[in-house]
C-alpha positions as CSV (number, residue, x, y, z in Angstrom):
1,X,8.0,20.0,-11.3
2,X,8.7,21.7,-14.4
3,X,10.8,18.4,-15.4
4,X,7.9,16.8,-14.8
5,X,7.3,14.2,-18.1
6,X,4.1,12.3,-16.9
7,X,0.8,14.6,-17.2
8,X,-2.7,13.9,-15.7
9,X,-6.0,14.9,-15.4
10,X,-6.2,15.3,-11.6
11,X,-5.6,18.3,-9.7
12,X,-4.7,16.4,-6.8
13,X,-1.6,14.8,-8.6
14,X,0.6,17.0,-7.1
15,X,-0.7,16.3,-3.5
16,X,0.0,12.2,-3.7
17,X,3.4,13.1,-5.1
18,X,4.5,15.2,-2.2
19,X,3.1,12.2,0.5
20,X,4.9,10.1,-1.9
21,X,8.4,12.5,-1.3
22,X,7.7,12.3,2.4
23,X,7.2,7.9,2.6
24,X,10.5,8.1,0.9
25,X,11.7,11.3,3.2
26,X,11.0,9.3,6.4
27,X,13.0,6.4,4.6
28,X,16.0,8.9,4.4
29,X,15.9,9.1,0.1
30,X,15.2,13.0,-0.9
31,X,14.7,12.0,-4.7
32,X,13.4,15.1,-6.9
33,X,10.1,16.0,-6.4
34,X,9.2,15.6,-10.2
35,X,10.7,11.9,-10.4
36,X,8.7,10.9,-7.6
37,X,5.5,12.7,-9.6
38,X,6.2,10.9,-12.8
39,X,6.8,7.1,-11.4
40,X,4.4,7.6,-9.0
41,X,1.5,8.1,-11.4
42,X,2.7,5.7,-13.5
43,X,1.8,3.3,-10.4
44,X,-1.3,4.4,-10.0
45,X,-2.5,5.9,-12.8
46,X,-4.6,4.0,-16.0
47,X,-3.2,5.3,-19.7
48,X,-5.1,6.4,-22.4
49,X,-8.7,8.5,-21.8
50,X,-8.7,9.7,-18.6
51,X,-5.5,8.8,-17.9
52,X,-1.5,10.0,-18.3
53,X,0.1,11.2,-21.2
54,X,3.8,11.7,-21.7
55,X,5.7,14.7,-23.1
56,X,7.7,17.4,-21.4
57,X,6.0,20.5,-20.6
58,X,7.5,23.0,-22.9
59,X,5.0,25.8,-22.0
60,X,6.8,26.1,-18.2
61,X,10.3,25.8,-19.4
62,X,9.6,28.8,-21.8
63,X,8.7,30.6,-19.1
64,X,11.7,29.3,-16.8
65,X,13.9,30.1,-19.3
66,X,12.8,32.9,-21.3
67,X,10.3,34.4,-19.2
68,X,7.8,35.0,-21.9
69,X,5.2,31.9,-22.9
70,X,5.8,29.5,-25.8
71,X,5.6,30.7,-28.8
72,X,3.9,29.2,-31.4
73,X,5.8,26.5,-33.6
74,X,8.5,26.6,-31.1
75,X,10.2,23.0,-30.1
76,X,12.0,22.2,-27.2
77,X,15.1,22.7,-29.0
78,X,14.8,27.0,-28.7
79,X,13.9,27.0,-25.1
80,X,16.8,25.0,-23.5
81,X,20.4,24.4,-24.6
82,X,21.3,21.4,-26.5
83,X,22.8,19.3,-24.3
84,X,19.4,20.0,-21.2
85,X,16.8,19.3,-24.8
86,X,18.8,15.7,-25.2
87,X,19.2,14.9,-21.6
88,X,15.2,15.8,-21.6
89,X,14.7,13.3,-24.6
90,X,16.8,10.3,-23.0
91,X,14.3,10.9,-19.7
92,X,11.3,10.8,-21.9
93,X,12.3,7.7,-23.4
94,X,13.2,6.1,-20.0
95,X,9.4,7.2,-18.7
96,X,8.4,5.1,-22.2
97,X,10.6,2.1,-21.3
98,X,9.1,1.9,-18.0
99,X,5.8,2.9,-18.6
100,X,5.8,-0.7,-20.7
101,X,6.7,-2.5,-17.9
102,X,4.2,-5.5,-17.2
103,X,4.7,-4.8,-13.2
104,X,3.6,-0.8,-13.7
105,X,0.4,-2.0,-15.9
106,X,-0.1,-4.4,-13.3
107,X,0.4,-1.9,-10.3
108,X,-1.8,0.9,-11.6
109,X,-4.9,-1.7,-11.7
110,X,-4.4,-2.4,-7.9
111,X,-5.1,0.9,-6.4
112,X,-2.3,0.6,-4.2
113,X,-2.2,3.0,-0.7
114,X,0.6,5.9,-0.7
115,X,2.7,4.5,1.7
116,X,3.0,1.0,-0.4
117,X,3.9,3.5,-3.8
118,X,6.2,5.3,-1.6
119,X,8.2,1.8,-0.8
120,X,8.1,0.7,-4.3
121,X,9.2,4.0,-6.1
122,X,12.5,3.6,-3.4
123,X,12.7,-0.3,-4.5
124,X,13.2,0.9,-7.5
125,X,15.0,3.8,-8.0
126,X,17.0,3.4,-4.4
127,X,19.9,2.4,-5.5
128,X,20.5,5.1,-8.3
129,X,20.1,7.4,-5.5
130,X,22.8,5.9,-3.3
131,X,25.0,5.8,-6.3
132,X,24.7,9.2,-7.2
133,X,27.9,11.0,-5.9
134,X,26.5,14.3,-5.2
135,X,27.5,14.7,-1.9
136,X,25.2,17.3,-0.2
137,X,21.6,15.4,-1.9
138,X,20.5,14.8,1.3
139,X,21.2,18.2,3.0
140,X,18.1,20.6,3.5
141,X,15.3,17.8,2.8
142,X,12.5,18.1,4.9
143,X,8.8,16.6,4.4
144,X,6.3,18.5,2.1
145,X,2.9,20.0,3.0
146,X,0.0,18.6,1.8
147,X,-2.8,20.8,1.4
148,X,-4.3,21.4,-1.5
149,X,-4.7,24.5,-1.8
150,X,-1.0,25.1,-1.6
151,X,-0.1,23.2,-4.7
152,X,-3.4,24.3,-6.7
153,X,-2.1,28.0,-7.9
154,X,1.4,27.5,-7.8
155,X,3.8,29.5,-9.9
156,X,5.8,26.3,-11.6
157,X,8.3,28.6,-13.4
158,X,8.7,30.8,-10.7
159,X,9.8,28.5,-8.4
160,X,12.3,26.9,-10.7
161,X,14.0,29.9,-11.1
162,X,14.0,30.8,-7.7
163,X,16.3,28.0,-6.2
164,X,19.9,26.8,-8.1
165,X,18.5,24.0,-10.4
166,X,22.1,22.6,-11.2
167,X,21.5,19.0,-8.9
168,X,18.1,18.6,-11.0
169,X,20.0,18.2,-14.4
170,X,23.0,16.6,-12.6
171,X,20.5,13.8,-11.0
172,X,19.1,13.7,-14.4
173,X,21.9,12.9,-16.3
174,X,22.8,10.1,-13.8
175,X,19.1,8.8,-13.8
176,X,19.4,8.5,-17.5
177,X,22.7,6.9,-17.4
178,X,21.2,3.9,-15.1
179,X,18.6,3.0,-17.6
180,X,19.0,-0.7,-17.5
181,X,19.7,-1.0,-13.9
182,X,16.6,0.9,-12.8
183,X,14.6,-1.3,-15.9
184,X,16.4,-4.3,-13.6
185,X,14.4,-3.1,-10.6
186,X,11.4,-2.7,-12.3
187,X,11.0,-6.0,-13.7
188,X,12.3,-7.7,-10.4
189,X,9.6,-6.8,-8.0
190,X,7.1,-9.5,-7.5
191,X,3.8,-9.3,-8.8
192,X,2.0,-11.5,-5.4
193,X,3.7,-10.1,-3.0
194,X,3.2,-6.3,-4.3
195,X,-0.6,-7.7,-4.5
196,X,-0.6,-9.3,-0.8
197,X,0.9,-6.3,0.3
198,X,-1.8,-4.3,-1.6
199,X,-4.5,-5.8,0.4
200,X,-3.0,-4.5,4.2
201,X,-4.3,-1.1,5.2
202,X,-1.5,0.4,7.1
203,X,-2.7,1.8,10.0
204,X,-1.2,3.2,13.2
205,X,1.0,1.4,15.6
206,X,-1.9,-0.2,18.1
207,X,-4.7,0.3,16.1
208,X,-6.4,-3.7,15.9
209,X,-8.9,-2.7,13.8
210,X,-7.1,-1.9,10.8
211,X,-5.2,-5.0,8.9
212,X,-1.3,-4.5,9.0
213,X,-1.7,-1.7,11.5
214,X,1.9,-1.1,13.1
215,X,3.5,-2.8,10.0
216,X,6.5,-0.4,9.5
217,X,7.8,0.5,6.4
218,X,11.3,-0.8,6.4
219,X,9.3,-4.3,6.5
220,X,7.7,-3.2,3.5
221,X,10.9,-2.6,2.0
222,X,12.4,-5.6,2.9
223,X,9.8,-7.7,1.6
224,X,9.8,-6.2,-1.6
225,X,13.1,-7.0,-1.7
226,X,13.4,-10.5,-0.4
227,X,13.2,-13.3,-2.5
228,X,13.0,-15.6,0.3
229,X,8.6,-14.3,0.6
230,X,7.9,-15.6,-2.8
231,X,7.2,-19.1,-1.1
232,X,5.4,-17.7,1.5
233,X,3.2,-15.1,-0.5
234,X,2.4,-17.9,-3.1
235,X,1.0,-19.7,0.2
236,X,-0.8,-17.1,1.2
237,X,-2.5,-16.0,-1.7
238,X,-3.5,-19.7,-2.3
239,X,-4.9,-19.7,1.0
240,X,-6.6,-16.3,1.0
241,X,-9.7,-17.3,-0.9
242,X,-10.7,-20.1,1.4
243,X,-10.6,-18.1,4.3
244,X,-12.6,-15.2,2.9
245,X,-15.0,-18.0,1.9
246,X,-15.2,-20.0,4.9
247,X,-18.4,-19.1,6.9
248,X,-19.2,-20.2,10.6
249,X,-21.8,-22.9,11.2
250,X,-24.4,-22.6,13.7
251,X,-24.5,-25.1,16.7
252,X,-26.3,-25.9,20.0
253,X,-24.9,-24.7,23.1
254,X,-25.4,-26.0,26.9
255,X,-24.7,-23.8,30.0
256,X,-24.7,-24.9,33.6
257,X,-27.4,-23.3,35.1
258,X,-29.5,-24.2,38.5
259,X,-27.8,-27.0,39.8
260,X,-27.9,-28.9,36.6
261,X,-25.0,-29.7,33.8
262,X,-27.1,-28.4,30.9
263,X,-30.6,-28.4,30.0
264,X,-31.6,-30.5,27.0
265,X,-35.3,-30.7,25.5
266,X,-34.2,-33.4,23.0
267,X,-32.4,-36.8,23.7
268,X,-33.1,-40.6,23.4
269,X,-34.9,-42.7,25.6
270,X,-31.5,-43.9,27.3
271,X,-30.7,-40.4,28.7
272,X,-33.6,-40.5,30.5
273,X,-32.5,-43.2,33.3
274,X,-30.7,-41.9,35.7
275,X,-27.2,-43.9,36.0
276,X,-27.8,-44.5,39.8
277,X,-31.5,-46.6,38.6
278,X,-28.9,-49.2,36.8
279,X,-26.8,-49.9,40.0
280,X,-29.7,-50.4,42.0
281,X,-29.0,-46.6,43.8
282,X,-31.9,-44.0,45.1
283,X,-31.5,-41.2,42.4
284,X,-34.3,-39.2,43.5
285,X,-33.6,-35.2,44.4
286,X,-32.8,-34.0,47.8
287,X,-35.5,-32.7,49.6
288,X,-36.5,-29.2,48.7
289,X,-35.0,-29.6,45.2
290,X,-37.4,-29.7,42.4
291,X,-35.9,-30.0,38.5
292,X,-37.9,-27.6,36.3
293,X,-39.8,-28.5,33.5
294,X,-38.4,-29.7,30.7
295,X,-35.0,-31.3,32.0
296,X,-34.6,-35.2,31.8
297,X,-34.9,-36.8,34.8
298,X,-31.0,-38.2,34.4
299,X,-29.4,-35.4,34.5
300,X,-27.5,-34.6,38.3
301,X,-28.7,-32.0,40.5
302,X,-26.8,-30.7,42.7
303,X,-27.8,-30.0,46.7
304,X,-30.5,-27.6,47.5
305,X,-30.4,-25.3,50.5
306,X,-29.9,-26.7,54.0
């Protein structure tokens, strides 16, 4: 995280970005945890007041590199060596050029679930990750915890310098290098079917009370992907406002009940003759049957007791 470019207000930042990591961990991708962060937020996250700001966070990377805070007036430019402080520009300018993006503006309005960010941060930057040809990026990934208070007084620096951070600037410089193919991605995911998919709550496998429940996230993928939905989303979406408007009119009901087809206390004149009375046949009740009150006189009655 101390790569981390994208800053916001929310102390629970760090927890979306590691469910986030583990969508795409599940997915078998084991992107860096502070690209995840930075696209993520950018997905869900508004700009201005309130919202994320860009700018690389010099204050940890002093004391990564220097073990000693920033000092005052000092740039970027002292803390790292040259070539990490332009590699660290050309990232910040890639977090710009997609932080314009009409489909991220779009996305952020949406509040869209994890798992749904988790599919679209792999639609997007999947391929750079299969294209990268470090061969051991998938080795040692495992899902992250996400309790708060795990992520809430952790020692940023610390743990950079703990672990070898040679892959982070090597992913970097290829992430950098596949500017236009990752702004390719970007711009080809489809606005109605990232907002159809927005409206599913994905439940568990089984549960029928949640919309989308057992949807799995391969599907997701694949639909983000397909361009063969676009027909079939644009149908959808033109038909989803008449069914959340269509309302169920009341009507009257008859049930068989004592020996009679249904009991009516409204009718015409003409329901009231018995068929039988026009052909001249004895339509009166067996003995011992009585109709109750209320019921035309035409309608059948079935046998009473013998």
């Amino acid at each position: 995280m101390a790569l981390a470019h994208v800053h916001v207000p929310n102390p629970m930042a760090l927890v979306r970005a590691a469910s986030w990591h583990n969508v795409l961990a599940g997915l078998g991708v084991y992107l860096p945890l502070f690209v995840v962060h930075d696209l993520g937020i950018l997905l869900t996250a508004p700009r201005g007041a309130g919202g994320w700001t860009l700018g690389p966070r010099a204050e940890i990377l002093a004391q990564a590199h220097r073990l000693r805070p920033l000092a005052r007036g000092e740039g970027l430019e002292q803390i790292v060596p040259p070539q990490a402080s332009a590699l660290l520009g050309r990232y910040l300018e890639l977090v710009r050029t997609i932080a314009g993006s009409e489909v991220v503006e779009k996305a952020a309005t949406w509040r869209l679930r994890d798992e749904l960010i988790g599919v679209l941060i792999l639609r997007v930057l999947g391929d750079v990750y299969q294209s990268w040809p470090y061969r051991a990026k998938g080795s040692g990934g495992t899902s992250l915890p996400v309790d708060p208070d795990l992520y809430g007084g952790a020692d940023i620096a610390m743990h950079y310098r703990d672990f070898d951070a040679r892959p982070l600037w090597d992913f970097l410089d290829h992430l950098v290098k596949q500017k236009w193919q990752i702004m390719t991605s970007v711009e080809q995911v489809d606005l109605d079917t990232l907002r159809l998919l927005g409206l599913f709550n994905y439940g568990r496998e089984g549960d029928s009370d949640v919309i989308g429940a057992g949807l799995e996230l391969p599907d997701l993928f694949f639909a983000l992907r397909s361009p063969e939905a676009n027909d079939v989303v644009n149908f959808s979406l033109e038909l989803l406002p008449s069914v959340l408007e269509t309302k169920r009119a009341g009507g009257a009901q008859t049930f068989s009940m004592d020996g009679y087809a249904s009991i009516e206390r409204r009718g015409g004149a003409a329901v009231a003759v018995h068929p039988g009375r026009l052909l001249g046949v004895d339509a009166r009740p067996a003995p011992g049957l009585r109709p109750r009150p209320g019921a035309h006189a035409g309608q059948e009655a079935v046998a009473g007791r013998r």
